[in-house]
N, C-alpha and C positions, 0 to 999 in steps of 0.2 A: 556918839562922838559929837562935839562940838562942829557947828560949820566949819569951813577952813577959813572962812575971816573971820571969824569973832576973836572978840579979845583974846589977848595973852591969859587973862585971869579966867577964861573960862576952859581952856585948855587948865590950867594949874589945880582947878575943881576936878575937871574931869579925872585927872593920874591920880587926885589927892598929895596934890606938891603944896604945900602954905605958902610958899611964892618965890620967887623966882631970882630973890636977892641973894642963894648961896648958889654957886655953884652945883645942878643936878646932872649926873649921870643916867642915862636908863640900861638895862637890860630888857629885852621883849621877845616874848614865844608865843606864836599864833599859830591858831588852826587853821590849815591852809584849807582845808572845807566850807568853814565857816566865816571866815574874816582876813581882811583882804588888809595889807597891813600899808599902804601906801597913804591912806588919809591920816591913817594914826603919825608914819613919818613927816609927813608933810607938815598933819599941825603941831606936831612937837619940832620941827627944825623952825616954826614962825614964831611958836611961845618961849623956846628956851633955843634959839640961834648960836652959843655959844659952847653948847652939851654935844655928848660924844651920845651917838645912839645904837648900840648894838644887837645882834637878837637872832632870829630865824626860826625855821616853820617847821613845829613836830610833824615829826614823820614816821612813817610805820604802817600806817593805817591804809586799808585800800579804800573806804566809804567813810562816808560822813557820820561822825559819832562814835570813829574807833581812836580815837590819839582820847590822852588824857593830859592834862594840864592841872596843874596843884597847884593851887592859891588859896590863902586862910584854911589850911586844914583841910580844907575839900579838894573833891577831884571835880571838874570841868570837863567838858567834852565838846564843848565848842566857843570860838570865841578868843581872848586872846588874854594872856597874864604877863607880868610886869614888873620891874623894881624900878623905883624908881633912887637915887644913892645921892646921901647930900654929903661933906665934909671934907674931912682934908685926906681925899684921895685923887687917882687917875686914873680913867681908863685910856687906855692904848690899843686901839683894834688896831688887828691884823688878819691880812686877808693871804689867805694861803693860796694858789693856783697850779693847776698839772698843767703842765705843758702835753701830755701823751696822750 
């Protein structure tokens, strides 16, 4: 990942976003073994301030190396996979909570 100050455009290299002049959506799934998903949010809320960022951390696994993650065809086993969404859409997260 990009430091957390560097530029906006080097954030938009890192996702493989062409830039930052459409509106981008994310979805994101990390391996909570392997990657720690707070600097990913952090420098995506500083390069794309205005994007909804949604996501959270496969689970299943009791050790590191058991979740699998599928990006480009492959599976992944550690690390973190992504979409990033350009055009004329919305996301609308919602957050569900138990009260029990």
């Amino acid at each position: 990942l990009p430091d957390l100050d560097a530029a906006p455009k080097a954030w938009c290299d890192a996702v493989g976003v062409a830039s930052r002049t459409t509106a981008t959506q994310f979805i994101l799934l990390a391996d909570p073994f392997s990657f720690n998903p707070e600097d990913l949010t952090r420098g995506l809320d500083y390069a794309f301030p205005d994007s909804v960022k949604v996501g959270g951390l496969a689970s299943g696994a009791l050790k590191p190396g058991g979740n699998a993650l599928f990006a480009d065809g492959e599976v992944r086993r550690s690390g973190v996979v992504g979409l990033a969404l350009q055009g004329n859409l919305v996301i609308d997260p919602i957050v569900a909570l138990s009260t029990s």
